[in-house]
Each structure stands twice: as C-alpha cells, then as structure tokens.
C-alpha positions in Angstrom: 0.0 0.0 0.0 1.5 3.4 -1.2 2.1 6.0 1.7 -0.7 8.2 1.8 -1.1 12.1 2.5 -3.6 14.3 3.7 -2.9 17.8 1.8 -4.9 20.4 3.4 -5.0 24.2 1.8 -7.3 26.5 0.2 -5.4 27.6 -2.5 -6.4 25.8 -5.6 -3.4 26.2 -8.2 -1.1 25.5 -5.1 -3.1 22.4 -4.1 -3.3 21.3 -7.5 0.5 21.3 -8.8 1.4 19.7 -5.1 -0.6 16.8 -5.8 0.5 16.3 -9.0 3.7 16.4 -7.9 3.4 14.1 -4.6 1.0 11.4 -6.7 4.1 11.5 -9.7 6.3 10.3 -6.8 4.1 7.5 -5.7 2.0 9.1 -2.5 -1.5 8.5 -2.5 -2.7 12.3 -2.0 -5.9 12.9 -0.4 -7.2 17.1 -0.4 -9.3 19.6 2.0 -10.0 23.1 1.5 -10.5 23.8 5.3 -10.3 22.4 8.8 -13.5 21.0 9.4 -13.1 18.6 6.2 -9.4 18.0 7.1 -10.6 16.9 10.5 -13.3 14.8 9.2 -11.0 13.2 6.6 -8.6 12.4 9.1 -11.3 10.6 10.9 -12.4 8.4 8.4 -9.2 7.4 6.3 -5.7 5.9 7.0 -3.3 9.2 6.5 0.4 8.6 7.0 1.1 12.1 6.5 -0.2 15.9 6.9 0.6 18.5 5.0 -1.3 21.2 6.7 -1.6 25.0 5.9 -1.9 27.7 8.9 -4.4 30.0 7.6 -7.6 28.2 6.8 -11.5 28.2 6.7 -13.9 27.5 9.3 -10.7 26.1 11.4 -7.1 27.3 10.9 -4.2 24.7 10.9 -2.9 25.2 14.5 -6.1 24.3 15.8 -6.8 21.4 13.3 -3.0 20.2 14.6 -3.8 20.5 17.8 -7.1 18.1 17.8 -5.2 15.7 15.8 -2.5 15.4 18.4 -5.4 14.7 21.0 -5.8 11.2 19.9 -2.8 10.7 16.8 0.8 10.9 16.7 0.9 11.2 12.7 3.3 13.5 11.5 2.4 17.0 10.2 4.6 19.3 8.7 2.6 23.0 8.9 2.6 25.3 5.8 2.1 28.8 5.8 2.9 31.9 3.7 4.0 34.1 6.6 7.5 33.5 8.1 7.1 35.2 12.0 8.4 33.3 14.4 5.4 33.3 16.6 3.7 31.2 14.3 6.7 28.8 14.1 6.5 28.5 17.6 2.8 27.6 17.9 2.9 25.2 15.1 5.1 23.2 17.3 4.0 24.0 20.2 0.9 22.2 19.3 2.6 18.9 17.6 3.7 20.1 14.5 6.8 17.8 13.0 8.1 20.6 11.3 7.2 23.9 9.2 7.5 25.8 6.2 7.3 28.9 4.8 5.5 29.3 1.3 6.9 30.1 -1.2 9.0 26.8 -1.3 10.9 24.6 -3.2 9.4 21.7 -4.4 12.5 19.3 -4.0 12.7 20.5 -0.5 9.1 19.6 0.3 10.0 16.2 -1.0 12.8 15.9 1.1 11.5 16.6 4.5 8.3 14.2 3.9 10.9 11.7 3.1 13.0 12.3 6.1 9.7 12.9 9.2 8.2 9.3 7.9 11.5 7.7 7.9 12.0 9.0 11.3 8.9 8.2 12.1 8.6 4.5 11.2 11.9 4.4 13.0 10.5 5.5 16.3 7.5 3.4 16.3 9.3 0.7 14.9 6.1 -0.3 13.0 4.6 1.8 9.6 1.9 3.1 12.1 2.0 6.9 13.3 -0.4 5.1 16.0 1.5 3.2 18.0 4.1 4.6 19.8 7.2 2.3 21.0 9.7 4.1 23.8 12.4 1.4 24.9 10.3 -1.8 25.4 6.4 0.6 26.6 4.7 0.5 23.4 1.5 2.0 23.3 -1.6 1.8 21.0 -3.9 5.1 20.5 -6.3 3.5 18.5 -7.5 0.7 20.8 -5.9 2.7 23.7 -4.2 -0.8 25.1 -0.5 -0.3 26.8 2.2 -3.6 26.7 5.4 -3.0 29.4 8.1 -5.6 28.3 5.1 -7.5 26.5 3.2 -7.7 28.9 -0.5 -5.5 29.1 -0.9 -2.7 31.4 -4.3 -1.8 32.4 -4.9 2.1 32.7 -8.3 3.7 33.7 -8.8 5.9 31.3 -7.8 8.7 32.6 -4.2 7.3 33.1 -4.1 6.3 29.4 -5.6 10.2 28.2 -2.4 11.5 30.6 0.2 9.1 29.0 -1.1 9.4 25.4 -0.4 13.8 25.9 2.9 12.8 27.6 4.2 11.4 24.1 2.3 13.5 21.9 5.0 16.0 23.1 8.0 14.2 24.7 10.2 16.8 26.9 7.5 19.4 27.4 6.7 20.0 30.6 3.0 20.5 31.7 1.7 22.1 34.1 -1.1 20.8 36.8 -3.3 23.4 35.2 -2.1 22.8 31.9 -3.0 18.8 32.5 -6.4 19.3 33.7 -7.4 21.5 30.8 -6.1 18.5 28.6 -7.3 15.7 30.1 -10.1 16.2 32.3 -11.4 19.6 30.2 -14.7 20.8 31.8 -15.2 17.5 34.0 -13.0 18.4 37.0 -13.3 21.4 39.1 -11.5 20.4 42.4 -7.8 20.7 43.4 -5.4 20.1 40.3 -3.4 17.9 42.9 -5.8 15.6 41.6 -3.3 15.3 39.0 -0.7 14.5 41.3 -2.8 11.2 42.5 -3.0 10.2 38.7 0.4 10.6 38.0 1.6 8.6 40.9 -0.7 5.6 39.8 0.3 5.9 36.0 4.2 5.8 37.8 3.4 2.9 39.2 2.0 1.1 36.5 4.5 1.6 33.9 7.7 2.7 35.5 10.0 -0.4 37.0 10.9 1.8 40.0 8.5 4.4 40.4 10.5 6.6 43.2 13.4 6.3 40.0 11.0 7.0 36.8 12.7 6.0 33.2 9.7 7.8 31.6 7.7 10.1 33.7 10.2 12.7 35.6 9.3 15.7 37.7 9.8 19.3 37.1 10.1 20.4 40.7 8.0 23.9 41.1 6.5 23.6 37.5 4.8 20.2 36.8 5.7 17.0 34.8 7.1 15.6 31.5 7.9 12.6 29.6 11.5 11.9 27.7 12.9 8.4 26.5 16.1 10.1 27.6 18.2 9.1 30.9 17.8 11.6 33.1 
C-alpha cells in the first residue's frame, strides 16, 4: 500500500501542482480546503502524513493540529505563507513535526516528507503513526491498550488520556493546570493535585521503580514531563 497524505490548503493552483507532484512520486494524496473537512477526513481514512496550511477556513491549521495530536501521533509538517516566528513557535508547540514557509521549493518539500516518515517509522518501529514504541512501553492510541516488556498494562482511562499527551509531546513540561485543561477539560473542578494522585498511579503502573522513573520525571515547582532520555 502506497504512503498516503492528507494535503490540506485552500489555494487551488497551489493544491493542485502539489498533488501532482506528490501522486508522480508514488504518495497517495488525499485534499481539503478547510479544517473541518481536514478533520473529518482524518477521521475516516488511514493518513500517513499531513501537510497542513496555517491560515484556513472554518478552522485554521494550528487548531486542526492540535485536535489531531489529542488522539494521533501522525506526523504534520505546517505550511504557511508568513514567516514570523510566533507562528513557528505555535505550530510546534501544538505537535507540529516541522514547518515551512511558502513560497517553497518543491524538492525540498519532498525531502522533508521523506526524512519525518523515515523518522517516524523508526520510532514506532512499526509503519503506524499510531503506536508509539519508547524502549520496550509500546503504546496503541487506537484501541488505547499499553504492553510494558510485552506484557498489558491496564490504565483507567484517565491514566491512558495523561500518557497518550505525555508522548504526543516528549520533553514538554506540563503544568497541573495545563494537564487538567487537557485531560479532564470541563469534568473536573477540584484541586489540580488531583493530578498528582493520577500521576503517581500511572508511575506505578508503567515505571519499574516508580521513586526512580525512566519515563515520567518531575519538574520540581513547574509540573511534569515525559523523555525516553536518561535523566
């Protein structure tokens, strides 16, 4: 099956010679116009790869990115024709792979696809932006099931919603605050040492020594974050 890619942008001619020139190169390209049928394409077909423009209709890219990276780890390389750095920073700031500014070379575009899925497939050590494998934790978004060392680790569900946002953006540090609004959204209004208790548990679960974590490590005064790096 030939690597397919989700080009979303509401420019017609710029749509149009892309695709011609990603379909002449053997991807499978699908199109949207705006966010909402980006989104909804997403959600209904296999995509291996996003191509996704800032400035959109109904819902711009940086939101459209940041919904996918609630529940995907595909990669997504933003596009836009203006070149301040804010913008650079919130496209990855939100889960963005990489970014670039229009106009660009063609060759170039070609090259970084080429490069994010190969380093992609090399992460997850299978051709699924899905799964995510760290050292021997592999984890599954679509069925939401966790192995440790092949063996399964139950999570309640909110556990699982804390880990999956943990790799969606390995070494950034969240917040209590910032983890409530993620995870629990409008459900929770108590103390956000609530996240503190669900931390602890997920630690337990998934770390070998939790008092010595290999995945989950503490940003004393500020909150938590995930890295596959020693520490």
């Amino acid at each position: 099956m030939s690597t397919r890619i989700l080009l979303v942008d509401d420019e017609p001619l710029m749509v149009k010679g892309l695709k011609y020139t990603l379909e002449k190169d053997g991807y499978e390209t699908l199109t949207a116009v705006d966010g909402e049928e980006a989104l909804a394409i997403f959600k209904s077909e296999p995509v291996d790869l996003i191509l996704l423009d800032v400035m959109l209709p109904k819902l711009d890219g940086i939101t459209v990115c940041q919904r996918i990276r609630e529940f995907s780890n595909v990669p997504i390389i933003m596009l836009t024709a203006k070149g301040e750095d804010m913008d650079k920073i919130l496209g990855l700031e939100y889960g963005a792979d990489d970014y670039m500014t229009k106009p660009f070379n063609i060759l170039e575009v070609k090259t970084r696809i080429k490069t994010i899925l190969r380093r992609a497939n090399q992460f997850s050590g299978v051709e699924d932006a899905n799964v995510f494998k760290v050292r021997d934790l592999e984890v599954n978004v679509i069925n939401r099931s966790v192995l440790l060392a092949g063996r399964e680790v139950r999570l309640t569900a909110k556990e699982f919603d804390l880990l999956q946002l943990f790799l969606n953006h390995r070494g950034r540090v969240f917040t209590r605050e910032e983890m409530l609004d993620a995870v629990w959204k409008n459900d929770y209004s108590g103390d956000a040492r609530t996240v503190d208790v669900h931390i602890r548990r997920l630690r337990e679960k998934i770390e070998r020594n939790p008092t010595q974590p290999e995945f989950i490590f503490t940003k004393w005064g500020v909150g938590y974050y995930f890295t596959d790096r020693d520490e």
